[in-house]
NUDRENBA-13577 format. One record per residue (C-alpha): residue number from 1; y negated, z, x. Coordinates in nm, 3 decimals, padded with zeros to 5 digits. Layout:
// residues N
<site NUM <Y Z X>>
...
// end
This chain:
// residues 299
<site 1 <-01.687 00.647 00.825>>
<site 2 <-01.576 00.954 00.646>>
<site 3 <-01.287 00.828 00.499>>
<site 4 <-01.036 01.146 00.340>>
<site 5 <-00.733 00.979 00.434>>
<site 6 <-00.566 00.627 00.566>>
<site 7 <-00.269 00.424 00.410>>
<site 8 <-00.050 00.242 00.651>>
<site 9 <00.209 00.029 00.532>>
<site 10 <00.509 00.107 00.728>>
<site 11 <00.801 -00.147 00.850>>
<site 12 <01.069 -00.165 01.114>>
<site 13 <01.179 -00.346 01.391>>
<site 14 <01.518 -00.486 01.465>>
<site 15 <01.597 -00.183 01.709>>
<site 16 <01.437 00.087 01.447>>
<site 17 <01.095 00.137 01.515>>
<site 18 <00.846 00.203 01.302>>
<site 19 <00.534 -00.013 01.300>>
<site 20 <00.256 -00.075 01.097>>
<site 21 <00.187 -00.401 00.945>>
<site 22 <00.090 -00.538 00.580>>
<site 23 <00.399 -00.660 00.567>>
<site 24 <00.688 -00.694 00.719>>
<site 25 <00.666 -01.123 00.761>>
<site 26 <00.375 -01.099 01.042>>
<site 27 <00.221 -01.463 01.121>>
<site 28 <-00.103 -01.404 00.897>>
<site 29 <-00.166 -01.033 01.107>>
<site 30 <-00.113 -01.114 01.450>>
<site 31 <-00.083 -01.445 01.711>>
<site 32 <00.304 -01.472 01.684>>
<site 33 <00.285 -01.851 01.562>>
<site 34 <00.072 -01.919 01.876>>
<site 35 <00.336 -01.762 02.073>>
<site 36 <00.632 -02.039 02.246>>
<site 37 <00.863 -01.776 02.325>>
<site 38 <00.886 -01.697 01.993>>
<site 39 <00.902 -01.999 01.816>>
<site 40 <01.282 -01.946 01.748>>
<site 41 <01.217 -01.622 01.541>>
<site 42 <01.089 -01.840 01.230>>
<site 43 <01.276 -01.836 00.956>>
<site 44 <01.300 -01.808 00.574>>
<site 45 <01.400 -01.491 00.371>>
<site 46 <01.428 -01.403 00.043>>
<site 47 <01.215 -01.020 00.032>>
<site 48 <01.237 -00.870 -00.276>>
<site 49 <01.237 -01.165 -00.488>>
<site 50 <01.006 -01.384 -00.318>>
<site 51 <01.111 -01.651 -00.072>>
<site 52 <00.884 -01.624 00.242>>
<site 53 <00.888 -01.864 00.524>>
<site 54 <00.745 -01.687 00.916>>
<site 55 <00.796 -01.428 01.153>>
<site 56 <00.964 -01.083 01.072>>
<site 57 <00.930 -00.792 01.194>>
<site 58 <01.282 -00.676 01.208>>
<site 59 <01.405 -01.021 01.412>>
<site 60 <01.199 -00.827 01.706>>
<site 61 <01.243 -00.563 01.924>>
<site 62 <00.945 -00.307 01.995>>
<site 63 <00.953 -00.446 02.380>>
<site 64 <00.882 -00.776 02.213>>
<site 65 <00.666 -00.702 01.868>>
<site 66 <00.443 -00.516 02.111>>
<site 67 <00.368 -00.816 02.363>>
<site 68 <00.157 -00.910 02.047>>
<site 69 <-00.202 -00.958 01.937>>
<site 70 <-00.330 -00.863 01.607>>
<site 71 <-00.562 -01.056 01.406>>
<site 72 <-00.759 -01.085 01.056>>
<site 73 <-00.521 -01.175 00.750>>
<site 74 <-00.813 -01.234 00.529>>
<site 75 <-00.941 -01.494 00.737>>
<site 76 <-01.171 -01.722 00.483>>
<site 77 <-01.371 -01.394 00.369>>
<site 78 <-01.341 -01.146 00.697>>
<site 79 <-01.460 -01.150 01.042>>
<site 80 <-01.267 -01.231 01.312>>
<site 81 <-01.465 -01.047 01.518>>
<site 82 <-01.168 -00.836 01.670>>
<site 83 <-00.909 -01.085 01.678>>
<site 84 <-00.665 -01.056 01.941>>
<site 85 <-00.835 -00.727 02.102>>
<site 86 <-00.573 -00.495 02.039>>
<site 87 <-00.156 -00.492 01.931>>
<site 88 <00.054 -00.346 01.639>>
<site 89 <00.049 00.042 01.602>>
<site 90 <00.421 00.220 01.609>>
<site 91 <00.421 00.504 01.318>>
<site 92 <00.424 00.767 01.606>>
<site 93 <00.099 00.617 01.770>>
<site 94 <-00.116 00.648 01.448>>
<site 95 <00.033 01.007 01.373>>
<site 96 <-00.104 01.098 01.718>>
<site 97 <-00.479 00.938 01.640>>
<site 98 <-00.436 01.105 01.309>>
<site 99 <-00.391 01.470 01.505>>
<site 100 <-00.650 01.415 01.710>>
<site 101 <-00.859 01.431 01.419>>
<site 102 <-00.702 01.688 01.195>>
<site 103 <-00.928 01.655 00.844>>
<site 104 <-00.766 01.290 00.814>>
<site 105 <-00.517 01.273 00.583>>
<site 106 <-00.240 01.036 00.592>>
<site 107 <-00.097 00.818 00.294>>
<site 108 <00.223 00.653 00.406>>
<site 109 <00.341 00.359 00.216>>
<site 110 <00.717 00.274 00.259>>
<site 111 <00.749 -00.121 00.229>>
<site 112 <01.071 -00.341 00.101>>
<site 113 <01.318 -00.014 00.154>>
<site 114 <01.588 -00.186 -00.099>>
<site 115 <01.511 -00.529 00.091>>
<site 116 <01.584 -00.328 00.426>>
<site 117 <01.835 -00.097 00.322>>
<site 118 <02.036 -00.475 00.270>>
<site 119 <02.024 -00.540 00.643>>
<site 120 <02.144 -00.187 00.755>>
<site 121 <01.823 -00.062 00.859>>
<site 122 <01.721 00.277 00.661>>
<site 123 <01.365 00.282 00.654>>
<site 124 <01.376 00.609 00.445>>
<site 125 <01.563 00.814 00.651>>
<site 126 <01.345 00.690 00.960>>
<site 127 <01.025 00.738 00.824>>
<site 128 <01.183 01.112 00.724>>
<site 129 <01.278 01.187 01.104>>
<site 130 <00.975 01.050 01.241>>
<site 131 <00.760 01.231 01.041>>
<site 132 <00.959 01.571 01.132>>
<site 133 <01.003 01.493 01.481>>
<site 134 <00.633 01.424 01.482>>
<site 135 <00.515 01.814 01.321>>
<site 136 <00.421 01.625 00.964>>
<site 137 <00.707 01.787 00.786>>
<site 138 <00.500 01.993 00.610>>
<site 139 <00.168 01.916 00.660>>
<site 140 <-00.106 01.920 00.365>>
<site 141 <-00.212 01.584 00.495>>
<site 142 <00.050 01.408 00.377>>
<site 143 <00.135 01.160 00.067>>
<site 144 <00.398 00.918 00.089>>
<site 145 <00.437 00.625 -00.154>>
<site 146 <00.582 00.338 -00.245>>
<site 147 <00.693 00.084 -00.508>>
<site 148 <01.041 00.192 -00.536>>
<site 149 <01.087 00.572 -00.705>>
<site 150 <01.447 00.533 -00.461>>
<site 151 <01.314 00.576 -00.141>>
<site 152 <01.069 00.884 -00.225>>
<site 153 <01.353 01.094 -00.373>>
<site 154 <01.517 01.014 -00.028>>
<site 155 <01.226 01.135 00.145>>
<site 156 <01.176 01.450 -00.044>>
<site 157 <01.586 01.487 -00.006>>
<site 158 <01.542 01.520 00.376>>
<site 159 <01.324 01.774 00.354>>
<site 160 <00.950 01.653 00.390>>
<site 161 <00.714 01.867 00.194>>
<site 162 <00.433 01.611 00.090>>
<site 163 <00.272 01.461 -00.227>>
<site 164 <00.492 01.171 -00.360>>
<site 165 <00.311 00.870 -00.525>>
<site 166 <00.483 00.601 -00.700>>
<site 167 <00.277 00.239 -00.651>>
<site 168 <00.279 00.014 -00.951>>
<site 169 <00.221 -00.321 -01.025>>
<site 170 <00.064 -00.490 -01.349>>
<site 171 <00.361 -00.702 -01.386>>
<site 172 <00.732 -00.705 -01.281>>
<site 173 <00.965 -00.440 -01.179>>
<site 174 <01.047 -00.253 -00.884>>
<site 175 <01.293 -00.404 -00.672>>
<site 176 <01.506 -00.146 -00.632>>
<site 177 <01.549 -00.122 -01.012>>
<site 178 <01.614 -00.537 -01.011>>
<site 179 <01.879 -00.430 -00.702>>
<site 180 <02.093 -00.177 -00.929>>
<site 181 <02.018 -00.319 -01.266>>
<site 182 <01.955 -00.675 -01.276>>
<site 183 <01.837 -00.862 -01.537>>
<site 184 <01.808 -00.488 -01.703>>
<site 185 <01.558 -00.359 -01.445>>
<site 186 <01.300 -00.106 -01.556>>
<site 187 <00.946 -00.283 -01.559>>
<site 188 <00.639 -00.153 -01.417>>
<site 189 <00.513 -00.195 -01.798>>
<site 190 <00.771 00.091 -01.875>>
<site 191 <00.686 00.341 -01.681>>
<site 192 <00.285 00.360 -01.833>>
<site 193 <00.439 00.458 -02.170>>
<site 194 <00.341 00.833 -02.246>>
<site 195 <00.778 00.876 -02.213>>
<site 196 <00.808 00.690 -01.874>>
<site 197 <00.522 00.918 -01.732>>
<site 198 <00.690 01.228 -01.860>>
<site 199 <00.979 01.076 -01.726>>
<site 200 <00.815 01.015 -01.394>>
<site 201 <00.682 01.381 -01.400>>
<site 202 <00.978 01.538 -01.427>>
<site 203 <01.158 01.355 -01.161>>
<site 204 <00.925 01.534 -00.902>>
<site 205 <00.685 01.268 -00.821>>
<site 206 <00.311 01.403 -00.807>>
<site 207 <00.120 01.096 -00.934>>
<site 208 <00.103 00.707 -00.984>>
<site 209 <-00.102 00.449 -00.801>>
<site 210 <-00.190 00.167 -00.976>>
<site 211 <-00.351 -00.182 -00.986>>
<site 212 <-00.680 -00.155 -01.059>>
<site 213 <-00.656 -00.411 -01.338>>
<site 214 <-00.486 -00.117 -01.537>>
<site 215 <-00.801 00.105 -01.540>>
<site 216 <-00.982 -00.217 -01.660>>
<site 217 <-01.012 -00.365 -02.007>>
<site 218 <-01.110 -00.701 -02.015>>
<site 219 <-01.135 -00.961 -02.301>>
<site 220 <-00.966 -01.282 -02.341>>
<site 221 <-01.199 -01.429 -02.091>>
<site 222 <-01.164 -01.180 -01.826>>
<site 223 <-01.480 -01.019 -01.894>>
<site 224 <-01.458 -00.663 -01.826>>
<site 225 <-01.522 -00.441 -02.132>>
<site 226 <-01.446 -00.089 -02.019>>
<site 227 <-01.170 00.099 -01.886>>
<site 228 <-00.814 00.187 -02.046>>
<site 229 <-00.687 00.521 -02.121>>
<site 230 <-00.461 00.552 -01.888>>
<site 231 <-00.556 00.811 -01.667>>
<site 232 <-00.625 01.107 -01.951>>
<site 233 <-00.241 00.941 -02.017>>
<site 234 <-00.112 01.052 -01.675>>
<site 235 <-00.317 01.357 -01.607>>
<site 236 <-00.168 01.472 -01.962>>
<site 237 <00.181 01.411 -01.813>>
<site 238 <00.053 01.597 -01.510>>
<site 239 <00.025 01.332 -01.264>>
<site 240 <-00.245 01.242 -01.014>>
<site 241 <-00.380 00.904 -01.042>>
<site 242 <-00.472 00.673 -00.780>>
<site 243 <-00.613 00.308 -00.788>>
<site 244 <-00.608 00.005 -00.530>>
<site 245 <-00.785 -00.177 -00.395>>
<site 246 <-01.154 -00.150 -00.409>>
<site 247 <-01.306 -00.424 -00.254>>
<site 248 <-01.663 -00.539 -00.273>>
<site 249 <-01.677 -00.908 -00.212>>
<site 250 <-01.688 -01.187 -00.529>>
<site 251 <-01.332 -01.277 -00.437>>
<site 252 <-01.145 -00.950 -00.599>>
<site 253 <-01.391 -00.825 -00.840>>
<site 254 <-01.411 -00.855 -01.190>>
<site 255 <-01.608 -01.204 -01.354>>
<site 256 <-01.840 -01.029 -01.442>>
<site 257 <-01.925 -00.837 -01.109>>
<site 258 <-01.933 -01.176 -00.936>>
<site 259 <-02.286 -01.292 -00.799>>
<site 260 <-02.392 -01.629 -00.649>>
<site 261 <-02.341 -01.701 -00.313>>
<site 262 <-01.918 -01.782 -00.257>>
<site 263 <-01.630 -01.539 -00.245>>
<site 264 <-01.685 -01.354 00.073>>
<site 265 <-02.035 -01.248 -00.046>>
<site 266 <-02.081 -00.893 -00.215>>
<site 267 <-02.117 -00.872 -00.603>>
<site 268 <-02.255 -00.584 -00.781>>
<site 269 <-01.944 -00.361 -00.597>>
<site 270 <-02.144 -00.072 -00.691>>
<site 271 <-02.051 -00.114 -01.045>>
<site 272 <-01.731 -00.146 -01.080>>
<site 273 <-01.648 00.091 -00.843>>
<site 274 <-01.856 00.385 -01.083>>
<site 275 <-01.665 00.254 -01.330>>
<site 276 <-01.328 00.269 -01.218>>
<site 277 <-01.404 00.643 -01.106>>
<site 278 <-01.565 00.738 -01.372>>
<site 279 <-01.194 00.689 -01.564>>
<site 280 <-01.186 01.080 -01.370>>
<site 281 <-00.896 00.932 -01.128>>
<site 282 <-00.843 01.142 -00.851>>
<site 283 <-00.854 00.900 -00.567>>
<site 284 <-00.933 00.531 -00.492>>
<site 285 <-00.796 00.309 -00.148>>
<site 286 <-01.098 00.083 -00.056>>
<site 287 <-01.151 -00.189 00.183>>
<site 288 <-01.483 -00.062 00.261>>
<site 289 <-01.456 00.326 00.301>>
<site 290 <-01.842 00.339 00.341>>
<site 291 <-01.942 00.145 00.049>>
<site 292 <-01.651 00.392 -00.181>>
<site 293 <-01.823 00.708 -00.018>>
<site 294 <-02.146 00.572 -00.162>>
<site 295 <-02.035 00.490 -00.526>>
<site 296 <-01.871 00.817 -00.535>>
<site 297 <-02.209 01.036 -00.401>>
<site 298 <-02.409 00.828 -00.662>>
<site 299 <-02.142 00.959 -00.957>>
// end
């Protein structure tokens, strides 16, 4: 579709391997509630913060994770056309799709490493290894990210040469922050500040990926008025910026990019995705790669 690149979110399971899943608690991505053998696994955690209730990848074993069938998540505004035709991807099968087609780039997100780090299972230092064991060590196609600034120095301390992006969130704090620092944590909120981009700057990460909603200014109503400054911000403090997620149905745009017909139908997409790239960012993750490739060729 002509996508640049691809962002998997990486997990682990229970015996170390890397897999690729939204998140790590798996009922709304694949068949595993359908599945009797399984129906032992559920259980409730408490992952970074937030007390989930499902299946988990790291209660599994690959022999087992892989027996499964992957499915929709967005299932009220998606097809689910492809349901159950294929299973979860390890990290090492997408790197080899990924060489097979050598302009795609790869953005690797790291997911919950505090939250896994807490049950013995370093997802830094296995997402490092793979990705050297694999030939990525050093390859120009690679960004790795996340929402903890803990895991990337990690990364970059084991030797992979790639572009480090820290995610962040329009509200909270990142939980490896909360982990060390409690009640003290570091928001999200801080790090925007012109000194908590220097900061991040100089602590050799390459850019910030953001929430949309922080390119957008909106009114009291939610009306979208414009964008923020906060890209000239971060280019100033010599950081890339990225922006997620472009999406093109009613359900996650703006009010006033909404049109009639129900949340799964499009709204005028092509709007505010101009306008989010005309803040000059240097890169946008979209649901629709097609539909971003065609606001961007009409800038």
């Amino acid at each position: 579709m002509g996508a640049d690149a691809v962002e998997p979110d990486i997990v682990a399971t229970r015996d170390g391997v890397l897999v690729i899943r939204h998140e790590n608690e798996i009922s709304g991505t694949t068949d595993v509630a359908s599945r009797n053998e399984f129906a032992d696994r559920r259980t409730t955690k408490v992952i970074d913060g937030q007390k989930l209730t499902g299946w988990f990848t790291e209660d599994f074993t690959w022999a087992e994770l892989k027996t499964l069938r992957v499915r929709e998540r967005l299932t009220k505004l998606r097809s689910q056309a492809f349901d159950g035709e294929q299973g979860i991807l390890r990290l090492t099968d997408l790197l080899a799709l990924l060489d097979a087609h050598g302009d795609v780039g790869m953005v690797a997100e790291i997911k919950h490493p505090t939250y896994f780090e807490s049950i013995g299972v370093p997802l830094g230092e296995l997402v490092a290894a793979e990705l050297a064991d694999a030939g990525w060590k050093d390859d120009p196609r690679l960004a790795v990210e996340c929402f903890e600034t803990g895991v990337l120095a990690q990364v970059r301390a084991r030797g992979i040469g790639a572009r480090y992006v820290f995610l962040l969130e329009a509200s909270g704090a990142p939980a490896d922050e909360v982990a060390a620092r409690g009640p003290d944590a570091k928001a999200f909120a801080e790090y925007l500040t012109e000194e908590g981009l220097a900061e991040l700057a100089g602590s050799d990460i390459d850019g910030i990926s953001v929430d949309k909603r922080l390119l957008l200014a909106a009114d009291a109503s939610g009306q979208v008025t414009g964008t923020t400054g906060l890209v000239n911000r971060a280019h100033a403090a010599g950081l890339t910026v990225f922006a997620w997620t472009l999406r093109a149905e009613n359900n996650f745009l703006a009010k006033n990019f909404r049109r009639a017909g129900g949340a799964k139908e499009y709204g005028e997409w092509l709007e505010e995705f101009q306008l989010i790239m005309r803040t000059g960012l240097d890169g946008v993750f979209a649901d629709q790669p097609d539909l971003a490739i065609e606001a961007r060729a009409g800038l």
